[in-house]
N, C-alpha and C positions, 0 to 999 in steps of 0.2 A: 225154550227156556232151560238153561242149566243149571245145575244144584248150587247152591251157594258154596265155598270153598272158603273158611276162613284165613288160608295160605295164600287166595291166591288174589285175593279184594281184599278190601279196607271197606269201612261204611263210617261219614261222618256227616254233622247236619249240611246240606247245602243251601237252607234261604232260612229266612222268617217263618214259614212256612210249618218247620219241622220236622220236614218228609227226609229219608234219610237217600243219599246218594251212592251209589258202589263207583269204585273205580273199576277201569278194564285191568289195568295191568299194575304187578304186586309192589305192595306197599307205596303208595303215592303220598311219601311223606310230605312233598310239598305244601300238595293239595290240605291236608290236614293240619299241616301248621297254618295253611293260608286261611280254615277254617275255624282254628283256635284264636287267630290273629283276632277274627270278627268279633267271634263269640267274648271273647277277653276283652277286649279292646288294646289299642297301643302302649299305655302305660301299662295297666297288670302283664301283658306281655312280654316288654322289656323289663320287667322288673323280675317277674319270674323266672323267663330265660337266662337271663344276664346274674341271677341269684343262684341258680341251679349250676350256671356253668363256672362261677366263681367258688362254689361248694367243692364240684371234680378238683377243678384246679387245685385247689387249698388243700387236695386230700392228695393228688397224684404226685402232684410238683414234690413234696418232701419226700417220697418215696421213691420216683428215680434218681433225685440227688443221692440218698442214699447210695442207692443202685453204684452210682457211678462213684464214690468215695471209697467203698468196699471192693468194689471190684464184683460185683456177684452180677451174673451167676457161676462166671468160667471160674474163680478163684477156689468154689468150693464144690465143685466137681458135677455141678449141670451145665449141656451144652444147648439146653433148651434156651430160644427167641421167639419173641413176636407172642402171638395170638396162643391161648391152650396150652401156656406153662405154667398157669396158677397153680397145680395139684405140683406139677415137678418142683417147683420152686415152695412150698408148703414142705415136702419132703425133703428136702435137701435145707433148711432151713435150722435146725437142730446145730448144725456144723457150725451157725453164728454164735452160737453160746460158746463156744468151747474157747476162746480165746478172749470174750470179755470186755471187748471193746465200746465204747462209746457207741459207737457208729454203727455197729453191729447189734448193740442190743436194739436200738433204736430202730432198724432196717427188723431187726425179729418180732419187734410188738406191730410194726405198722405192718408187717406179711399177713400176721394171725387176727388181724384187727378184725376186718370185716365177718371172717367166719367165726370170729367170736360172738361177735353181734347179730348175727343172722339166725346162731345154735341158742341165745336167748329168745332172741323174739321167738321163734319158732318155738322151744323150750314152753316160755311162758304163754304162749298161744293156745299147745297141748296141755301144759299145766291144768290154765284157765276151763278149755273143757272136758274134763276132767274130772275138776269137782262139780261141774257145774250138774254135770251128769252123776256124780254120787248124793250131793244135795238133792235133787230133785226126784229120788227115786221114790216109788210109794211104799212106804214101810206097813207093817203086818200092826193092825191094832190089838195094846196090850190088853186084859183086863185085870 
């Protein structure tokens, strides 16, 4: 018997049962969607799937139009592609303001969108305990 490896298996329900099943080899997304498939049923699955991947889209699609209307990334002095240019293009990013454009300011709120929204939640998350943890402390009674 080997150590569980959460890298290297997946564990999702496989019957009625409830007992859980590992796969051999890593991430058997299939396996797992064919196990939500169940679990869900057909409808909540294509309505969530089909909802989820309408959401990417609605969010992706305006932004490489963008992309491609401006001209970025080569125009403004990144030659970073593909996969692991989010932080490059974040930085280089500043250079759409300077000129003011329509199309550029629009391509600068939609770069900074999501890390804005991530630096709240998180924000408001530690906020939250925080106080939750000043409130509840045991104060010294007066008399």
């Amino acid at each position: 018997m080997t150590a569980y490896d959460p890298l290297r298996t997946s564990a999702c329900l496989s019957d009625d049962s409830g007992q859980l099943r590992s796969y051999e080899y890593p991430m058997d997304w299939f396996g797992e969607m064919k196990d939500l498939y169940r679990v869900m049923g057909p409808s909540r699955f294509i309505v969530f799937f089909g909802g989820l991947t309408a959401i990417i889209l609605a969010f992706v699609a305006p932004g490489i139009w963008l992309m491609h209307e401006t001209s970025w990334p080569e125009a403004y002095g990144s030659n970073c592609h593909g996969r692991g240019c989010w932080l490059n293009y974040l930085y280089h990013s500043p250079k759409l303001l300077s000129n003011g454009q329509t199309y550029e300011l629009l391509l600068f709120a939609w770069l900074w969108f999501l890390p804005l929204v991530l630096g709240l939640l998180i924000g408001t998350v530690l906020l939250r305990r925080w106080l939750k943890r000043r409130r509840s402390r045991i104060r010294p009674l007066e008399y």
